[in-house]
C-alpha positions as CSV (number, residue, x, y, z in Angstrom):
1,X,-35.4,237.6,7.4
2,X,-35.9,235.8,10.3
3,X,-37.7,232.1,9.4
4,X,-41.1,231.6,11.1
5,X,-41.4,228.9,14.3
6,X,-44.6,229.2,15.5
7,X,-48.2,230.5,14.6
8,X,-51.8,230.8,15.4
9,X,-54.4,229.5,13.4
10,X,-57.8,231.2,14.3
11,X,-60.1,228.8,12.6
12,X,-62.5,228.6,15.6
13,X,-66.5,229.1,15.0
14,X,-69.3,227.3,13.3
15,X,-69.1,228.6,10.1
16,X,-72.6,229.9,9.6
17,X,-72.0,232.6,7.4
18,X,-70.6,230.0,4.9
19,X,-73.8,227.8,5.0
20,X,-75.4,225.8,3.4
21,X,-71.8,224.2,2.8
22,X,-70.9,224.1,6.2
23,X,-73.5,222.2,7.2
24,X,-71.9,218.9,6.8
25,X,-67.8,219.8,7.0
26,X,-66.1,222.4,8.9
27,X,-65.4,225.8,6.9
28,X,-61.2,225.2,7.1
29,X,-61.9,222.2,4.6
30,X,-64.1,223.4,2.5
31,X,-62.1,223.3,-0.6
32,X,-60.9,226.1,-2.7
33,X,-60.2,224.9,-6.2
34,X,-58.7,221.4,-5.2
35,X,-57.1,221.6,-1.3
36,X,-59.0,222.4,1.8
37,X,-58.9,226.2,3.2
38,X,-56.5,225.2,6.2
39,X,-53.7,223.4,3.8
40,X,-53.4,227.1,2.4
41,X,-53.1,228.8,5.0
42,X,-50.3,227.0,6.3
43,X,-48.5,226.5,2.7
């Protein structure tokens, strides 16, 4: 298995289907038990 280099992210938009949290942070860190969405992603 070939190890990964490179990747896309797509974490572009204003979250407004996650609001009212989103109103004051961006939906990749809004948290999901204790680390932001985005750290999981990539992890």
């Amino acid at each position: 298995m070939q190890k990964i280099k490179k990747a896309i992210i797509a974490v572009a938009g204003s979250g407004t289907r996650l609001l009212p949290a989103t109103k004051s942070m961006p939906k990749e860190m809004l948290p999901i038990v204790d680390k932001p969405i985005i750290q999981l992603v990539v992890e």
